[in-house]
Biotite code that builds the C-alpha atoms (Angstrom):
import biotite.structure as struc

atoms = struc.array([
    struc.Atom([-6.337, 26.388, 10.653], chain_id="A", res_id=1, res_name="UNK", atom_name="CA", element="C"),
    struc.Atom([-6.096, 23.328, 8.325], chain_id="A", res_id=2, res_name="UNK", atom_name="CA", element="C"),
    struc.Atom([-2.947, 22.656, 5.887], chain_id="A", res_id=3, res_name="UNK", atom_name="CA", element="C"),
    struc.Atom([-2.743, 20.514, 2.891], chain_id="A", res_id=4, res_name="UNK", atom_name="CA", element="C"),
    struc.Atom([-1.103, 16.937, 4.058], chain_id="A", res_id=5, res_name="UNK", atom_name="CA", element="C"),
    struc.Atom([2.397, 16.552, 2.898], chain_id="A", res_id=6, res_name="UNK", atom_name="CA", element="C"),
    struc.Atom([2.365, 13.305, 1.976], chain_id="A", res_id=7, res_name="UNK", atom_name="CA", element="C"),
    struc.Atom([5.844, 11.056, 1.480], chain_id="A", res_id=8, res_name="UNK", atom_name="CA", element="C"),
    struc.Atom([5.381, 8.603, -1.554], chain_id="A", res_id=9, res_name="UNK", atom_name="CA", element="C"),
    struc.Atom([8.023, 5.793, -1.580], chain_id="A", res_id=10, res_name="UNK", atom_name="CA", element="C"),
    struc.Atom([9.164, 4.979, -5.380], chain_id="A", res_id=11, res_name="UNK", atom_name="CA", element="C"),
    struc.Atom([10.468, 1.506, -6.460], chain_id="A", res_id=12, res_name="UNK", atom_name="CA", element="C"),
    struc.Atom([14.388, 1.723, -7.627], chain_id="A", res_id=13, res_name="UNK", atom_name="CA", element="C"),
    struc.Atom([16.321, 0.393, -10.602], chain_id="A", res_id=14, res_name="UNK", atom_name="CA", element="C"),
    struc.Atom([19.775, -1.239, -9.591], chain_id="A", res_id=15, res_name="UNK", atom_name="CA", element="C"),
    struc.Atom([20.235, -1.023, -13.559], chain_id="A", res_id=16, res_name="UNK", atom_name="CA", element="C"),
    struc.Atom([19.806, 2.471, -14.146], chain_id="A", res_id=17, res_name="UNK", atom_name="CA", element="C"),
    struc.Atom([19.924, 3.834, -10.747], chain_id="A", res_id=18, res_name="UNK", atom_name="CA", element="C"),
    struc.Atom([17.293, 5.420, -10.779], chain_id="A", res_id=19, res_name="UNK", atom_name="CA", element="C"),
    struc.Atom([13.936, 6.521, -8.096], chain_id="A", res_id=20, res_name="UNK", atom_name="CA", element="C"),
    struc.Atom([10.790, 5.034, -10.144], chain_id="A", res_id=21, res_name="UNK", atom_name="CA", element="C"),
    struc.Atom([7.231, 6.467, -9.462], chain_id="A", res_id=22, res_name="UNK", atom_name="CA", element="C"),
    struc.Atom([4.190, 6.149, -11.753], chain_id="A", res_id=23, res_name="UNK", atom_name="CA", element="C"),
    struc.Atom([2.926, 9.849, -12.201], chain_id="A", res_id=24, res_name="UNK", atom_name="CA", element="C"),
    struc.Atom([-0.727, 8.257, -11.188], chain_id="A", res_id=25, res_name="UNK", atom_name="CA", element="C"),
    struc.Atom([0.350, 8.486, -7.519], chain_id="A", res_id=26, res_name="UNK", atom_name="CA", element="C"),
    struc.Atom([0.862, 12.041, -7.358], chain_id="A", res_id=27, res_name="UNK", atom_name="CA", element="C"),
    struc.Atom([-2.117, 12.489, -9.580], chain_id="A", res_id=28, res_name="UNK", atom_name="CA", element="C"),
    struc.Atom([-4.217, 10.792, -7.164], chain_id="A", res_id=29, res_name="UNK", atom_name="CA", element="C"),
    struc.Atom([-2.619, 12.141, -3.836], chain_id="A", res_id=30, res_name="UNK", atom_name="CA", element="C"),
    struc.Atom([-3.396, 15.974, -5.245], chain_id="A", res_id=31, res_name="UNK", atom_name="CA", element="C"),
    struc.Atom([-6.762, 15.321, -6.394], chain_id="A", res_id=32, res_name="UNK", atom_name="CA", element="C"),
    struc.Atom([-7.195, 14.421, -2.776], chain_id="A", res_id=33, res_name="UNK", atom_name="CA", element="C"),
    struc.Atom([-6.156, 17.549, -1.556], chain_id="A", res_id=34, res_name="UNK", atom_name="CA", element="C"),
    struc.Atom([-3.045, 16.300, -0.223], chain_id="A", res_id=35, res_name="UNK", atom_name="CA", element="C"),
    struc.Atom([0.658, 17.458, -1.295], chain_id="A", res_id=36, res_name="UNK", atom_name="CA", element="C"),
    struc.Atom([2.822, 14.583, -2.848], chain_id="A", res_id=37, res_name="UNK", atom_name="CA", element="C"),
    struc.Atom([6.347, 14.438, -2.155], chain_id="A", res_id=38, res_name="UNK", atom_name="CA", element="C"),
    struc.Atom([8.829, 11.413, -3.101], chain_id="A", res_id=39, res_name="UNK", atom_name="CA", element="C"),
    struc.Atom([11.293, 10.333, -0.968], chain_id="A", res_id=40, res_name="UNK", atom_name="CA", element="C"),
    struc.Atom([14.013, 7.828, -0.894], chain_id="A", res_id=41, res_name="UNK", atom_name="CA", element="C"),
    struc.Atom([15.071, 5.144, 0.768], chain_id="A", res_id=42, res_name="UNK", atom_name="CA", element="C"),
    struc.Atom([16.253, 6.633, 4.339], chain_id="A", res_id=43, res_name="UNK", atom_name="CA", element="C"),
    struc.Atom([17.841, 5.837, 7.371], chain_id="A", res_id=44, res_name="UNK", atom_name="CA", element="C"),
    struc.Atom([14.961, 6.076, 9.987], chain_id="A", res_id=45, res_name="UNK", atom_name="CA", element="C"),
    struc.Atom([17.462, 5.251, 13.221], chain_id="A", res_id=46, res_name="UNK", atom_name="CA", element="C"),
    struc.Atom([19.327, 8.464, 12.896], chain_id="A", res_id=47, res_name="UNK", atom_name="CA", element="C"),
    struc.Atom([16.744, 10.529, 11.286], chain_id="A", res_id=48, res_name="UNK", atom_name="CA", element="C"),
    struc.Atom([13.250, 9.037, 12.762], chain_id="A", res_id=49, res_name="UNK", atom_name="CA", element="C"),
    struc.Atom([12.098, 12.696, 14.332], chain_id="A", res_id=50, res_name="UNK", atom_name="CA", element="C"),
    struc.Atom([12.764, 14.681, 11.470], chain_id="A", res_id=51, res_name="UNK", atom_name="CA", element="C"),
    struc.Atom([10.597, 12.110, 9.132], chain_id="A", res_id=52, res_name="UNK", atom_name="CA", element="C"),
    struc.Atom([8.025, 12.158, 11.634], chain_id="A", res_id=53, res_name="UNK", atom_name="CA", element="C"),
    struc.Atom([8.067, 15.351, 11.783], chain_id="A", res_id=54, res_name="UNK", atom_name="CA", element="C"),
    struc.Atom([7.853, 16.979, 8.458], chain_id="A", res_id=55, res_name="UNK", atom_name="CA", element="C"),
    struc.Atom([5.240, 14.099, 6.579], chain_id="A", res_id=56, res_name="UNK", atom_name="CA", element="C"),
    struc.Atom([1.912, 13.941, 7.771], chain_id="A", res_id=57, res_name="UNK", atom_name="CA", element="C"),
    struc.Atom([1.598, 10.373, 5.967], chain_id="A", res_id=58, res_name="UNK", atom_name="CA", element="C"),
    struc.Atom([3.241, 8.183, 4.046], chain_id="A", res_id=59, res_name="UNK", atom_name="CA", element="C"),
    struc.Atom([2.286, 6.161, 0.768], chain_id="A", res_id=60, res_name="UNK", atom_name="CA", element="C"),
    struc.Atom([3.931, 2.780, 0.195], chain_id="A", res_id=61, res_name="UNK", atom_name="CA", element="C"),
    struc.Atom([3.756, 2.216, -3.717], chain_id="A", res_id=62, res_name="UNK", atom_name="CA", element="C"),
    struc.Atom([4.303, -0.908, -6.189], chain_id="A", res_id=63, res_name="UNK", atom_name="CA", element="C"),
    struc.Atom([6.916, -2.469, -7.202], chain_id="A", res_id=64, res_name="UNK", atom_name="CA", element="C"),
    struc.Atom([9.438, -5.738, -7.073], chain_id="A", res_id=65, res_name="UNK", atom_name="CA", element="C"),
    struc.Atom([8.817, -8.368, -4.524], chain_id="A", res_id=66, res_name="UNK", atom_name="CA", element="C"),
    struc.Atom([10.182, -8.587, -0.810], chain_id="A", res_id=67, res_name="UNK", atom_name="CA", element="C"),
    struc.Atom([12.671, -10.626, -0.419], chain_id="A", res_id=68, res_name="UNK", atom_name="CA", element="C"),
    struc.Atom([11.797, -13.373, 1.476], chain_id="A", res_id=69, res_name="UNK", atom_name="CA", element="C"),
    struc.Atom([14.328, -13.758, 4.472], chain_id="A", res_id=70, res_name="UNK", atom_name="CA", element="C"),
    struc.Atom([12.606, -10.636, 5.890], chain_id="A", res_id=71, res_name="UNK", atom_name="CA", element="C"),
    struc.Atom([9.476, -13.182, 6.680], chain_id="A", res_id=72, res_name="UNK", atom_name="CA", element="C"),
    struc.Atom([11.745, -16.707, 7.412], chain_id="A", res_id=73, res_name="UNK", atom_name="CA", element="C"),
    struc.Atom([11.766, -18.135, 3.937], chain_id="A", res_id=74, res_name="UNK", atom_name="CA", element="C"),
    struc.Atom([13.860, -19.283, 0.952], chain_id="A", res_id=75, res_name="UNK", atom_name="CA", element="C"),
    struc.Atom([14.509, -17.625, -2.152], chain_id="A", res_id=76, res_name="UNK", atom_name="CA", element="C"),
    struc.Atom([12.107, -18.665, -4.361], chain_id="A", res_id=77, res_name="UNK", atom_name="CA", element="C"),
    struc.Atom([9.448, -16.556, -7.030], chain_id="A", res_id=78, res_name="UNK", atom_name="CA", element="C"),
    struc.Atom([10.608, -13.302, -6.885], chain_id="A", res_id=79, res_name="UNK", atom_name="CA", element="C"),
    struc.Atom([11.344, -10.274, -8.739], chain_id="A", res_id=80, res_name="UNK", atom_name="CA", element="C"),
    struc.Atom([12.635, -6.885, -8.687], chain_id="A", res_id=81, res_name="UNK", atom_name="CA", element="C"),
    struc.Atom([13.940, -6.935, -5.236], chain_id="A", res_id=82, res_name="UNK", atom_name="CA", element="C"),
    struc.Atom([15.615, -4.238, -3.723], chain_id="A", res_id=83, res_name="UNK", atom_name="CA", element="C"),
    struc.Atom([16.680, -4.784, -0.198], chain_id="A", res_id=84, res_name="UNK", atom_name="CA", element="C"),
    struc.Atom([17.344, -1.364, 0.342], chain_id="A", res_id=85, res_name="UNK", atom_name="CA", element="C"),
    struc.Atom([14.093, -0.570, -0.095], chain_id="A", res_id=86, res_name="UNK", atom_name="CA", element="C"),
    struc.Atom([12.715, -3.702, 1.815], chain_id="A", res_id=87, res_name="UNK", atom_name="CA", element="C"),
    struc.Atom([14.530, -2.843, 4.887], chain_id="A", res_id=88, res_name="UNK", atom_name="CA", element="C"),
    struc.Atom([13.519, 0.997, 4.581], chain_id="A", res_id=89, res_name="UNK", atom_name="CA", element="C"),
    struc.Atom([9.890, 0.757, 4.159], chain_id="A", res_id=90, res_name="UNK", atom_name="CA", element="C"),
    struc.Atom([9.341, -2.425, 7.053], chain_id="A", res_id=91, res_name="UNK", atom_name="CA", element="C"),
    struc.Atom([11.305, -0.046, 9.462], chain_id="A", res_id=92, res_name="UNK", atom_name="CA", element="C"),
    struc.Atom([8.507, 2.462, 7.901], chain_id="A", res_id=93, res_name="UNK", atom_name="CA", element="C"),
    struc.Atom([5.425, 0.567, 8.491], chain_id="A", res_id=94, res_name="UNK", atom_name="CA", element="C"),
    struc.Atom([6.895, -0.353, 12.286], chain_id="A", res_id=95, res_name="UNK", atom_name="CA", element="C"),
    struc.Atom([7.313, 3.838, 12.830], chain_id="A", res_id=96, res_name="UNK", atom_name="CA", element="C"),
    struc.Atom([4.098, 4.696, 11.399], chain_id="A", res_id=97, res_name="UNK", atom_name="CA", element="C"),
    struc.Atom([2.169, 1.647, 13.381], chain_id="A", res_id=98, res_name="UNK", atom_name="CA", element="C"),
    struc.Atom([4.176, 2.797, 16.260], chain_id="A", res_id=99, res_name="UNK", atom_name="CA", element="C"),
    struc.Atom([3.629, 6.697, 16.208], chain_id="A", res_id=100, res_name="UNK", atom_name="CA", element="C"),
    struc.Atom([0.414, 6.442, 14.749], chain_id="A", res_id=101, res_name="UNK", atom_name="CA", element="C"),
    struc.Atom([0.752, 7.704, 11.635], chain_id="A", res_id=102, res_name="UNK", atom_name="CA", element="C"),
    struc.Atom([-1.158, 7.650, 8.489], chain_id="A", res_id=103, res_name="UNK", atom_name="CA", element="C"),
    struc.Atom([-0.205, 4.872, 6.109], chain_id="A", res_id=104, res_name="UNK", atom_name="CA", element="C"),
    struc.Atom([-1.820, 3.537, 2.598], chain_id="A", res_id=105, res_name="UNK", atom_name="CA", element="C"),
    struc.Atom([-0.240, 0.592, 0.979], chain_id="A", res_id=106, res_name="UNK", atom_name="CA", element="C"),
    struc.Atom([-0.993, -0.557, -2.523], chain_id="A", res_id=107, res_name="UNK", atom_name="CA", element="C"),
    struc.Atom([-0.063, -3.713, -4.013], chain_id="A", res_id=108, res_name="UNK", atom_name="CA", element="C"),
    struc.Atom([3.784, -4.417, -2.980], chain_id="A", res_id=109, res_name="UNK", atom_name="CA", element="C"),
    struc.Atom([2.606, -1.808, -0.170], chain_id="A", res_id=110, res_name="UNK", atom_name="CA", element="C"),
    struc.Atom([-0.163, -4.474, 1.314], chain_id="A", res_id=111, res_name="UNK", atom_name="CA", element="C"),
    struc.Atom([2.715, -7.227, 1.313], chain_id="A", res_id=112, res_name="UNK", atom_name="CA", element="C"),
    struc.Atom([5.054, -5.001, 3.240], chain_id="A", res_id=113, res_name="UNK", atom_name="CA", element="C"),
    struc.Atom([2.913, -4.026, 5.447], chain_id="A", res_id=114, res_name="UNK", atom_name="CA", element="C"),
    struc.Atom([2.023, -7.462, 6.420], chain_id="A", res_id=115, res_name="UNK", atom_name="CA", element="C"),
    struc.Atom([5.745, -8.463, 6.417], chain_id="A", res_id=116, res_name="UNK", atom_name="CA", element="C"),
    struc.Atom([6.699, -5.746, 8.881], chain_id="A", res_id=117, res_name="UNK", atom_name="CA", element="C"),
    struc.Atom([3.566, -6.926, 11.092], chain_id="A", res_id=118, res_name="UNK", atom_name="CA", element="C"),
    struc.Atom([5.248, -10.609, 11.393], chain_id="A", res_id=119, res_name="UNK", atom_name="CA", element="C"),
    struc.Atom([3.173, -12.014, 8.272], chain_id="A", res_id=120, res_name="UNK", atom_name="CA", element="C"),
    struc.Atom([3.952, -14.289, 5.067], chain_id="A", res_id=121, res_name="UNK", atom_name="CA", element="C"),
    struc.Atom([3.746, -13.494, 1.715], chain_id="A", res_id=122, res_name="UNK", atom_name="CA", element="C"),
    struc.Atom([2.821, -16.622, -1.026], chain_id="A", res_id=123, res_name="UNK", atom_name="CA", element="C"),
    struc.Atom([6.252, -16.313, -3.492], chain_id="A", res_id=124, res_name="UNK", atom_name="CA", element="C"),
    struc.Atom([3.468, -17.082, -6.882], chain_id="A", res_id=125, res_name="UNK", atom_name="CA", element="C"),
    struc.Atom([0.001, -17.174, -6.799], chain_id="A", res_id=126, res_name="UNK", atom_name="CA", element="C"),
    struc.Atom([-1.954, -20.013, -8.336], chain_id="A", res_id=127, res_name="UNK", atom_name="CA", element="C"),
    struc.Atom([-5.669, -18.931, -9.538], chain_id="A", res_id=128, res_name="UNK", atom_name="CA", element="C"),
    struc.Atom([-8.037, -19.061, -12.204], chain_id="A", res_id=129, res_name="UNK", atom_name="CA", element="C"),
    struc.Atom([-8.949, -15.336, -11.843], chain_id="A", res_id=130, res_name="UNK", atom_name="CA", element="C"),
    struc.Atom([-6.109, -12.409, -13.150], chain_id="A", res_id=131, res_name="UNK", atom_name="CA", element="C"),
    struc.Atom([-4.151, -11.136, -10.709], chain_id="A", res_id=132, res_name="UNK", atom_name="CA", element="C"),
    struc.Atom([-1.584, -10.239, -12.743], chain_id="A", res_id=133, res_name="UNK", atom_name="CA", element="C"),
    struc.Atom([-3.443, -8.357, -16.012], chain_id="A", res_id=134, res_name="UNK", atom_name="CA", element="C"),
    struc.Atom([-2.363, -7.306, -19.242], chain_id="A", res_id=135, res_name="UNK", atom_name="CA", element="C"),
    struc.Atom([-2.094, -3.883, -20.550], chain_id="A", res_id=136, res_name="UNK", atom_name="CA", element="C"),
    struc.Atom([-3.933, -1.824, -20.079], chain_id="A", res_id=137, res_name="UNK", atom_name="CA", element="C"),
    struc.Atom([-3.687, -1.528, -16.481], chain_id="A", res_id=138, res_name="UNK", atom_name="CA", element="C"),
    struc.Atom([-6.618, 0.965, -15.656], chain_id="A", res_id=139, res_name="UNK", atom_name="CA", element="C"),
    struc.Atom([-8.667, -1.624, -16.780], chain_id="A", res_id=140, res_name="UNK", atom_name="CA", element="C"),
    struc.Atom([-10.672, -3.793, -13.789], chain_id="A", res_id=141, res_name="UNK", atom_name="CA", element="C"),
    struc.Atom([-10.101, -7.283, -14.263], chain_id="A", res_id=142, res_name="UNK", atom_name="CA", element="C"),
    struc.Atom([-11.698, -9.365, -11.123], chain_id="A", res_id=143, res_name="UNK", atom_name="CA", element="C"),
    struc.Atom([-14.254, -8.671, -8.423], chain_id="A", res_id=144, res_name="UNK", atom_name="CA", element="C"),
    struc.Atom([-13.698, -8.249, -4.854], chain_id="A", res_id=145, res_name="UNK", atom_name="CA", element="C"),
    struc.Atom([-15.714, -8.427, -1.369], chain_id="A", res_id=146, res_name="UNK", atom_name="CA", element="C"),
    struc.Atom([-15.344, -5.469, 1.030], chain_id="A", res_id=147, res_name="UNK", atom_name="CA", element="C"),
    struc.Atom([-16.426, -6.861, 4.826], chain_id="A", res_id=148, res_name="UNK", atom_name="CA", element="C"),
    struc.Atom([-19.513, -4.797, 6.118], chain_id="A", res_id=149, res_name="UNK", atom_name="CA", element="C"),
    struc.Atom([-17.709, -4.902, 9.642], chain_id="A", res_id=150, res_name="UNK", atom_name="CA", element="C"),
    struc.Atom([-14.108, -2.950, 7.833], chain_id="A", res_id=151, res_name="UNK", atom_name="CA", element="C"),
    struc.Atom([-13.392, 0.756, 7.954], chain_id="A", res_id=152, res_name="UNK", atom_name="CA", element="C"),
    struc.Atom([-12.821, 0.331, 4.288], chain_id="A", res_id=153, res_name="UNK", atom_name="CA", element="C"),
    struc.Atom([-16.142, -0.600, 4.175], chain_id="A", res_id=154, res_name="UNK", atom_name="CA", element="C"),
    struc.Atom([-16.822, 2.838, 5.741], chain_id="A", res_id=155, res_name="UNK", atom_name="CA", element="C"),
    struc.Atom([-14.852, 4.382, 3.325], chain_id="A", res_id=156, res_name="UNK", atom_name="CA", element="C"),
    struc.Atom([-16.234, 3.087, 0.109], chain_id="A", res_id=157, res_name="UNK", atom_name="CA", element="C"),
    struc.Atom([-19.916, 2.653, 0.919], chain_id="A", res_id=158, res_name="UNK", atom_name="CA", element="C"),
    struc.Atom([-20.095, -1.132, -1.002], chain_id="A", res_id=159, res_name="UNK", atom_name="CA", element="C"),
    struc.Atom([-19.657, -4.330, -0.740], chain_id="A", res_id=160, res_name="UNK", atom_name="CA", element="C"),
    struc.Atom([-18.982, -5.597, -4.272], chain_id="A", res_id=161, res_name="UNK", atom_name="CA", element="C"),
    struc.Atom([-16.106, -3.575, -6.014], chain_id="A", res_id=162, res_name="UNK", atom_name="CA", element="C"),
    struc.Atom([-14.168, -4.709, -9.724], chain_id="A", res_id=163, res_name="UNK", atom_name="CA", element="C"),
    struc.Atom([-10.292, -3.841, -9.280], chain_id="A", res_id=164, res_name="UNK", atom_name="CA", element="C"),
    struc.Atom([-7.585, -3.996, -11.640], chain_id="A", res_id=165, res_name="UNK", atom_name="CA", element="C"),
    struc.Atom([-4.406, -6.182, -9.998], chain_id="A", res_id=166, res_name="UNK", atom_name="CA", element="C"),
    struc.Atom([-0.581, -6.576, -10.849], chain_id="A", res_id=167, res_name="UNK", atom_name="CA", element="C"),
    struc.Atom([0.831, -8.947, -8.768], chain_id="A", res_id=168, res_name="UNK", atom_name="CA", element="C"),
    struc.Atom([1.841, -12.322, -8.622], chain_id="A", res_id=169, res_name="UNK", atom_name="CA", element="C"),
    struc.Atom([2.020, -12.511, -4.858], chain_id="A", res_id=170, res_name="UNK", atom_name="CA", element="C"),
    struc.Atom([-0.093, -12.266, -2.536], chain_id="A", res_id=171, res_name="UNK", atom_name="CA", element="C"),
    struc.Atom([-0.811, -12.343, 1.834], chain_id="A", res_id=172, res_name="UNK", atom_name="CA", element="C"),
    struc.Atom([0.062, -16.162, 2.594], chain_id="A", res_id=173, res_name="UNK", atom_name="CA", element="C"),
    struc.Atom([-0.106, -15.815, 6.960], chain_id="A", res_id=174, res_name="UNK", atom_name="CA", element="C"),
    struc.Atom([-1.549, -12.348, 8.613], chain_id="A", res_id=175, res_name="UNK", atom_name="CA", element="C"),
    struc.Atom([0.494, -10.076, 9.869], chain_id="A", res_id=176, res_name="UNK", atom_name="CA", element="C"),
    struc.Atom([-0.132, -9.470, 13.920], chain_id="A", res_id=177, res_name="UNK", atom_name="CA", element="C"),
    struc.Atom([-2.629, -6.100, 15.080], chain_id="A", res_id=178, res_name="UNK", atom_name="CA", element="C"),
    struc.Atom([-4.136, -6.649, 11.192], chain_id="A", res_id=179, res_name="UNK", atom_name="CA", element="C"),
    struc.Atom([-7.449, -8.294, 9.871], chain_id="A", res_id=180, res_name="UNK", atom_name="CA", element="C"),
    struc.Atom([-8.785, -9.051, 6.548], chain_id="A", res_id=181, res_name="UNK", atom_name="CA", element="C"),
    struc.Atom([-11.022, -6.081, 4.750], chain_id="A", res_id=182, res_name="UNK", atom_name="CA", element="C"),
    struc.Atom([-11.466, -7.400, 1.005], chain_id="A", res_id=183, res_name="UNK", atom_name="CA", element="C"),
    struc.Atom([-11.219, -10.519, -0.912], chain_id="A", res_id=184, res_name="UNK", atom_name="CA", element="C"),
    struc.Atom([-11.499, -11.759, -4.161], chain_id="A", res_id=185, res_name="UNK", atom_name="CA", element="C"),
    struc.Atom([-13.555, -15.181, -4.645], chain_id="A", res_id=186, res_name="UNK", atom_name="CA", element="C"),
    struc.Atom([-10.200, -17.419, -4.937], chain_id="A", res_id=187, res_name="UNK", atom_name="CA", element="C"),
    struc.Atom([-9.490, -16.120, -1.421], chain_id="A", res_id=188, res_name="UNK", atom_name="CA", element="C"),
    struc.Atom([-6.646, -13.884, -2.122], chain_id="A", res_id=189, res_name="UNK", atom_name="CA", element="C"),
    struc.Atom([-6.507, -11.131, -0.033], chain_id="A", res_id=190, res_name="UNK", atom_name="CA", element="C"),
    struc.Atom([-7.156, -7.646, -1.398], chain_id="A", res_id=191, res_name="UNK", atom_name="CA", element="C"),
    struc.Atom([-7.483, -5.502, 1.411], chain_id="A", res_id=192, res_name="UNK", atom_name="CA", element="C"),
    struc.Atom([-6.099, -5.053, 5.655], chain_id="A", res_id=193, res_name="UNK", atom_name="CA", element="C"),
    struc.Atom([-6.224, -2.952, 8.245], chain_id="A", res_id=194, res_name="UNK", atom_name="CA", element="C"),
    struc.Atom([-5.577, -2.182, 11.282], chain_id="A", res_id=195, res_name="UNK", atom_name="CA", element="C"),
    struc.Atom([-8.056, -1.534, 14.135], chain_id="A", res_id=196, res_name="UNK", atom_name="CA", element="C"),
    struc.Atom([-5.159, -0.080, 16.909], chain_id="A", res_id=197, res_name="UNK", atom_name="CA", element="C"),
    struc.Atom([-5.136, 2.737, 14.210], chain_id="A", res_id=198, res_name="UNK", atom_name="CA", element="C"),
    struc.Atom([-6.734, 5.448, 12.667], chain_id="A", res_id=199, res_name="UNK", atom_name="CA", element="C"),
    struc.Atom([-5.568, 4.576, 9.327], chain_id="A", res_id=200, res_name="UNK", atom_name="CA", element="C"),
    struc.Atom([-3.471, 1.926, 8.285], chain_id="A", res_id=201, res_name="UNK", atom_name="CA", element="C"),
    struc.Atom([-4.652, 0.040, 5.440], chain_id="A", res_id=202, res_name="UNK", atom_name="CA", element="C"),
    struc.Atom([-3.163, -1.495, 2.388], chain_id="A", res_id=203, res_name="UNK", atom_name="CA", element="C"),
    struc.Atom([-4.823, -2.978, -1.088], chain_id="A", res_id=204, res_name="UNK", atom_name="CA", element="C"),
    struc.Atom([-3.569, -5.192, -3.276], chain_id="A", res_id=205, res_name="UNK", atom_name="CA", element="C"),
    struc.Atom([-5.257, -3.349, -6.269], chain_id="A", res_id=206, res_name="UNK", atom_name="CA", element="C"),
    struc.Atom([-4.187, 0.071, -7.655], chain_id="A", res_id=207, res_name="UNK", atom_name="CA", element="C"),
    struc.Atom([-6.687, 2.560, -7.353], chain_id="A", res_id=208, res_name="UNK", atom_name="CA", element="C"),
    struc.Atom([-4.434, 5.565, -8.238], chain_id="A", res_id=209, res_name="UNK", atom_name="CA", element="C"),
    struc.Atom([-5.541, 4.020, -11.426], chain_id="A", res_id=210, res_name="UNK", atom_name="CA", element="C"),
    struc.Atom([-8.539, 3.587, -11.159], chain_id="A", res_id=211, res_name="UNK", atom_name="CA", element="C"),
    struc.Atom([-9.671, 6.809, -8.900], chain_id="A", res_id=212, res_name="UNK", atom_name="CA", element="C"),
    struc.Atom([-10.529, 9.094, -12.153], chain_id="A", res_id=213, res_name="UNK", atom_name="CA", element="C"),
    struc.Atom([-13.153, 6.264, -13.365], chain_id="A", res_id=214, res_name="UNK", atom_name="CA", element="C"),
    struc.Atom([-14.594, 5.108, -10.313], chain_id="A", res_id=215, res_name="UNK", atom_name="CA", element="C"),
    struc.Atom([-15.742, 7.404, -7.573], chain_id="A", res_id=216, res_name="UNK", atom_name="CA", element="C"),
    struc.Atom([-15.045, 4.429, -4.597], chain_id="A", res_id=217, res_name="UNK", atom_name="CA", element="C"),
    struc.Atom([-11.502, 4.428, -5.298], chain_id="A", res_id=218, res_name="UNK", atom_name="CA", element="C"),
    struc.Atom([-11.597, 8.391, -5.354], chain_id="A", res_id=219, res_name="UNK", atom_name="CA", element="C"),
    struc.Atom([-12.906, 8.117, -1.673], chain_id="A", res_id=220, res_name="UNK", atom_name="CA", element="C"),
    struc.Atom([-10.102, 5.947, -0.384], chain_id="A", res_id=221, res_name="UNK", atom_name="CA", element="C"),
    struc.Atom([-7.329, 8.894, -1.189], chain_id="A", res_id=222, res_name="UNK", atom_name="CA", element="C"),
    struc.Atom([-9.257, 11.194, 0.227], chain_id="A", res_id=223, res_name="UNK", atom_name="CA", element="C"),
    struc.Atom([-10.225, 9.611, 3.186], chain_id="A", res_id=224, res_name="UNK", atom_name="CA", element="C"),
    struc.Atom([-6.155, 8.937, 3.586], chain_id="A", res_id=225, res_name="UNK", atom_name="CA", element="C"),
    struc.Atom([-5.635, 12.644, 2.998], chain_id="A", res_id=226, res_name="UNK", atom_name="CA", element="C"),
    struc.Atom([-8.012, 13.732, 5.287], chain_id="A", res_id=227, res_name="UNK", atom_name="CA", element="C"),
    struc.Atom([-6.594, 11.466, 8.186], chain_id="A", res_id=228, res_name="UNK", atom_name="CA", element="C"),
    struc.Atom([-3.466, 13.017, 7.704], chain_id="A", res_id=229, res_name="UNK", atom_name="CA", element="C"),
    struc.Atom([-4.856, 16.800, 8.563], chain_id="A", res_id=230, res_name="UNK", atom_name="CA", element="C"),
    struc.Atom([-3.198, 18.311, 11.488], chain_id="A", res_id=231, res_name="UNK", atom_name="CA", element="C"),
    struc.Atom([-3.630, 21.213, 12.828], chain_id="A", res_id=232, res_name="UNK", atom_name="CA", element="C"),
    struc.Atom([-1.173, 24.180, 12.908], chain_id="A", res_id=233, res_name="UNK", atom_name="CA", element="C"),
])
């Protein structure tokens, strides 16, 4: 017999307020996937590594501030919003889940740390003609993207041509190792990896948890996460 996914959702953190931050659209998008969403904070994984492991059956990286640079050799120079509690929690994530096989979906800061823990680079400010970083309101796609025919997202979404929203300023500078290129918009940014030493480990640079009520494609990729984090009990 088949249970519903739990599903650990890392939030972004405010060093002002001290407080866990997590748009509601995650959840949202995680249940209507079948999955169950739970948040969780920023964790020692040394000590406690088996009991993560043990009780998530995937884990969601979600926006946020920028990664600081050191953790991929450079200076300090466009960023925002950076937590380095939460940097050094979620790499040590992504190496687990690559490691153990788990399920993993980045989105926007998601993507970037996921390429970060893999040994990439991140570029500290884009430069582009086309919106990466839209106005409100921010269900609204802004930019078109190419999805490679040879990708499991590919698989996933069934098209080639897809229009995204975006809210970054950053973006993949120098691939992370075990990882290829799945989407990209026509400036060359990339919008989509994954890896093919894994069943599912893929990050976007979009945000289709707002997006997945509109558009059926987006819709897919939750549920095609959810689904790869069924185990059976």
């Amino acid at each position: 017999m088949s249970k519903r996914p739990l599903i650990g959702i890392t939030p972004s953190f405010s060093e002002e307020s001290h407080d866990y931050i997590l748009n509601n659209k995650y959840i949202e998008a995680i249940r209507e996937a079948g999955g169950i969403p739970l948040v969780i904070p920023y964790l020692d994984l040394e000590n406690i590594e088996e009991e993560i492991f043990s009780f998530f059956d995937g884990f969601l990286l979600s926006g946020g501030g920028d990664v600081h640079p050191s953790f991929y050799g450079e200076e300090l120079e466009n960023v925002e919003k950076v937590v380095l509690e939460r940097d050094k929690f979620e790499i040590e994530l992504v190496k687990r889940c690559f490691e153990n096989k788990r399920p993993l979906l980045g989105i926007c800061r998601g993507l970037q740390v996921m390429n970060v823990a893999m040994g990439g680079t991140l570029i500290q400010d884009i430069k582009s003609d086309i919106t990466h970083r839209q106005p409100p309101p921010y269900d609204k796609p802004v930019h078109s993207i190419t999805v490679y025919k040879n990708s499991q997202l590919y698989q996933i979404l069934g098209i080639e041509e897809l229009t995204v929203n975006s809210s970054h300023h950053q973006a993949i500078k120098n691939l992370g190792k075990e990882l290829k290129v799945s989407a990209q918009a026509d400036d060359g940014v990339i919008e989509a990896i994954e890896s093919e030493k894994h069943p599912f480990f893929i990050g976007v640079q979009f945000h289709p948890e707002r997006l997945f009520n509109k558009n059926e494609a987006f819709l897919k990729l939750f549920k095609s996460f959810v689904n790869s984090c069924k185990r059976s009990i």
